[in-house]
C-alpha positions as CSV (number, residue, x, y, z in Angstrom):
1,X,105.6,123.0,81.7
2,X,108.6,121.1,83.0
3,X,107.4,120.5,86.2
4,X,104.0,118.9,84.9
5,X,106.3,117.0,82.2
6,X,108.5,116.1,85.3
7,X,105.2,114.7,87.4
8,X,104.1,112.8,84.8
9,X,107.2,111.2,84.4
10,X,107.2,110.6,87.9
11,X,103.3,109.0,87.4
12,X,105.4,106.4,84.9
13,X,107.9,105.5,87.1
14,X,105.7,104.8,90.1
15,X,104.3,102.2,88.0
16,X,100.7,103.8,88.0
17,X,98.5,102.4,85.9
18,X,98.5,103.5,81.8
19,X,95.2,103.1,79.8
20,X,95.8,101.6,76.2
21,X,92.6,102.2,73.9
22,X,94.3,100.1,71.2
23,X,97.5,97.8,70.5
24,X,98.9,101.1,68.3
25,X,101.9,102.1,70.1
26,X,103.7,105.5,68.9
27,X,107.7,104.3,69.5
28,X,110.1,106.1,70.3
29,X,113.5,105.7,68.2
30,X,115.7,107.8,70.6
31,X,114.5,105.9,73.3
32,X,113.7,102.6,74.8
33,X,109.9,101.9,75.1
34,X,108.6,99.4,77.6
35,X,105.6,96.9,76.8
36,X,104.4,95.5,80.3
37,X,101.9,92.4,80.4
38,X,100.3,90.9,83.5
39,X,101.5,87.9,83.6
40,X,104.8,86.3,81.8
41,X,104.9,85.9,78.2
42,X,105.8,82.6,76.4
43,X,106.8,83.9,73.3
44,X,107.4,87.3,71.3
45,X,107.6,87.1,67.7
46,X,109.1,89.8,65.4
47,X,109.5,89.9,61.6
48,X,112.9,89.0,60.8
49,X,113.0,92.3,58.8
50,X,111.7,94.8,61.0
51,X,114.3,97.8,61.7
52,X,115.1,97.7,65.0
53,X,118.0,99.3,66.6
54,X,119.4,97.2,69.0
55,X,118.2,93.5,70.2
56,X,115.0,93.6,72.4
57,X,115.8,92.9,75.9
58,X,113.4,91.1,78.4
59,X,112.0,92.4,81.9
60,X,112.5,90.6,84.5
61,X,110.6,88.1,85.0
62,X,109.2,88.3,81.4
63,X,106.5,90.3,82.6
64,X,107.6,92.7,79.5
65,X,110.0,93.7,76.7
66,X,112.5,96.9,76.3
67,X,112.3,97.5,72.6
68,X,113.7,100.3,70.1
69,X,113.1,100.9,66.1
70,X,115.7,102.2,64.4
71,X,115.4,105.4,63.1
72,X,113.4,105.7,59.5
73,X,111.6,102.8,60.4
74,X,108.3,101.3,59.1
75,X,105.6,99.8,61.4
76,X,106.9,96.9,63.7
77,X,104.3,94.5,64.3
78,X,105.1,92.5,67.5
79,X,103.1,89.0,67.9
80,X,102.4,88.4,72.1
81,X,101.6,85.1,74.0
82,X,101.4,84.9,77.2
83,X,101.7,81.6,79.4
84,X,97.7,81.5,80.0
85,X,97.8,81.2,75.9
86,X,96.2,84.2,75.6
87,X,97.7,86.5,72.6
88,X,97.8,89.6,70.9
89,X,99.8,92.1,68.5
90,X,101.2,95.2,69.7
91,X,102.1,97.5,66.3
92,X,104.8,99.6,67.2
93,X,104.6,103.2,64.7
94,X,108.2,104.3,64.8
95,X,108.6,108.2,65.9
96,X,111.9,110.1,65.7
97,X,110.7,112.4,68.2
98,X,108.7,110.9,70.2
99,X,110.1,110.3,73.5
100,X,110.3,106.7,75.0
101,X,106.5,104.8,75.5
102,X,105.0,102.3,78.3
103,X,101.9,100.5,77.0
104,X,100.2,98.3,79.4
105,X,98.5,95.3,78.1
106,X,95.4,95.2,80.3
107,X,96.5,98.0,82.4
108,X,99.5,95.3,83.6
109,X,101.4,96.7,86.5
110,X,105.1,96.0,87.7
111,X,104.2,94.5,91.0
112,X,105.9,97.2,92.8
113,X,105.0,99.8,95.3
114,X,107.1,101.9,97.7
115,X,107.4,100.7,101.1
116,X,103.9,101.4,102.8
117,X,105.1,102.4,106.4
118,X,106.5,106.0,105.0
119,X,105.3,109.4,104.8
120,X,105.0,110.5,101.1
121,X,104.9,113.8,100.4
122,X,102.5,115.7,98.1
123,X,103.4,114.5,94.5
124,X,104.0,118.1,93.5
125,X,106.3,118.9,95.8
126,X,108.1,115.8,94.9
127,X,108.0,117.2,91.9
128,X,109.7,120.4,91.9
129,X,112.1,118.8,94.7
130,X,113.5,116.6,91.9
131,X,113.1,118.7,89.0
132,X,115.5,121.2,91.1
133,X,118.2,118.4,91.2
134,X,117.7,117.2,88.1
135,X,119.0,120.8,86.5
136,X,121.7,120.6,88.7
137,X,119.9,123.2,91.5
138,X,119.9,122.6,95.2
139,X,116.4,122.2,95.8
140,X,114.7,125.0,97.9
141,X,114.3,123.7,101.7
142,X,117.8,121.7,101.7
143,X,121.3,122.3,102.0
144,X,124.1,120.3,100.1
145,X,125.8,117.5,102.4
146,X,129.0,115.6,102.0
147,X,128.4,113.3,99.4
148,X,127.0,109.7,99.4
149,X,128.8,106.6,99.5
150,X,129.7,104.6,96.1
151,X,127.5,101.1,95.9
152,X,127.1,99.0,93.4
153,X,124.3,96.8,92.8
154,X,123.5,93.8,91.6
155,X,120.3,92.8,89.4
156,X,121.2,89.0,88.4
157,X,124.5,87.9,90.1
158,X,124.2,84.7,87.6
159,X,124.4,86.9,84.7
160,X,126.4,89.9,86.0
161,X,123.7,92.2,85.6
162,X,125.3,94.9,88.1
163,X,125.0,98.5,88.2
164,X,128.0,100.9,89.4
165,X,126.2,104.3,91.5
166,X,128.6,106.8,91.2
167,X,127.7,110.0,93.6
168,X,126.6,113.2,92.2
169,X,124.9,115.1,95.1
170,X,123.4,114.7,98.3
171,X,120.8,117.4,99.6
172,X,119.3,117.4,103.6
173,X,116.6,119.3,104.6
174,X,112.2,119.5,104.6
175,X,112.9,116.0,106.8
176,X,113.7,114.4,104.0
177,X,117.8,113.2,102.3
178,X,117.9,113.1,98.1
179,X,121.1,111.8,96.8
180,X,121.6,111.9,93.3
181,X,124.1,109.2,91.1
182,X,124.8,108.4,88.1
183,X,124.3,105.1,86.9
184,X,127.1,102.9,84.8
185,X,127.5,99.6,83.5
186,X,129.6,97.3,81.3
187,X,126.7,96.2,79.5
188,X,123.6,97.2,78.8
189,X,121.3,96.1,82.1
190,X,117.7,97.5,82.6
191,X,116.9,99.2,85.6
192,X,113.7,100.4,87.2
193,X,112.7,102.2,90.2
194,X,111.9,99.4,92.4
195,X,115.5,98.7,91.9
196,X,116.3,101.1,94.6
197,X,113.1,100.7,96.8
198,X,114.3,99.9,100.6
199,X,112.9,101.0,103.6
200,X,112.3,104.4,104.2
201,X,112.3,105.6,101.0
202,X,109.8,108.0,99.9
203,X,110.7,108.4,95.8
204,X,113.0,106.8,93.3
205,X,113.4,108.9,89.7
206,X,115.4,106.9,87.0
207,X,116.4,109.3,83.6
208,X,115.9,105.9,81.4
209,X,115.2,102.9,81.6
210,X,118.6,101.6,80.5
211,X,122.2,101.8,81.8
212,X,125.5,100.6,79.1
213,X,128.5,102.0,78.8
214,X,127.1,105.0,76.8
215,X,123.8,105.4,78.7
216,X,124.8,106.8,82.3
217,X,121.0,107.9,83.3
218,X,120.7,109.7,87.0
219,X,119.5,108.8,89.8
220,X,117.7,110.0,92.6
221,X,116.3,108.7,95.4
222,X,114.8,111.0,98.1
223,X,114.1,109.2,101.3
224,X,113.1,110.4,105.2
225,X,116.1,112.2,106.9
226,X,117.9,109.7,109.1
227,X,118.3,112.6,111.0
């Protein structure tokens, strides 16, 4: 059961496409829920009394929102236009155990792929390589290495947006190198796969979609050995 939960997860945050059959979004109230259009919006419009947890934060680009109900709350009905003037409502139906949602508008995608000259494994081995790592396990095939280096990454020098990657683990073996972080920031900075895309790697995994100084998400990136 985890490891299909784990692969669909994965499916999310390769930015595969997600079918909406209607602007009713079940949200999340633990978690952050991401609403993706294909194309930049020009406005978003929500009632000044709806019961939201935090502030909404943008994508980049606009291409889509990071948004949260608070806890207890009533429907959230979020007015859309994008630049082309086309509009719509997305109703967000709070959920206190729902885990975080991505609803595409017109199956929008993020624009972002892994690098095409690299080998990529079989999803499910993927899979179970990071579910391993993810509980803290050595995953079967590698052996544990000296760990990686510290980095810290940028997002929006203008605005500070950076992200600290502080090592957790590093794994070498099947041909391939995972090294596992954990994410920190000052401020709360959104963060997605395609963040840590460079050449030769096979498969990013993010925990959420959102690093702060309370949210310190893991991070994993599995790449072809150097070796």
């Amino acid at each position: 059961m985890k490891l299909r939960a784990l692969a669909a997860a994965l499916a999310i945050f390769s930015f595969t496409h997600v079918h909406a059959e209607s602007l009713n979004v079940t949200a999340s109230t633990r978690e952050y829920n991401r609403l993706v259009f294909p194309e930049p919006y020009d406005r978003i419009v929500i009632p000044p009394t709806a019961a939201l947890a935090d502030k909404p934060m943008p994508l980049q680009g606009h291409r889509g929102v990071l948004i949260r109900p608070a806890p207890g709350a009533g429907p959230i009905p979020v007015f859309v236009q994008l630049r082309s003037g086309e509009s719509f409502t997305v109703r967000l139906i709070p959920d206190d155990k729902a885990p975080g949602a991505v609803f595409r508008y017109r199956d929008a995608t993020d624009y972002s792929v892994p690098p095409p000259k690299v080998g990529r494994p079989a999803d499910t081995w993927i899979a179970e390589v990071m579910l391993q790592a993810l509980e803290g396990e050595r995953p079967d095939g590698f052996e544990s290495a000296d760990l990686p280096p510290a980095a810290r990454l940028y997002l929006d020098p203008k605005a500070d947006d950076r992200l600290e990657l502080q090592p957790v683990a590093r794994y070498r073996g099947s041909l391939h190198e995972l090294s596992v972080y954990r994410l920190r920031s000052t401020k709360l900075v959104n963060v997605e796969p395609r963040d840590f895309y460079r050449e030769g790697v096979v498969a990013v995994l993010v925990e959420s979609d959102v690093t702060s100084q309370t949210d310190n998400p893991l991070l994993l990136v599995l790449e072809a050995s150097h070796e």
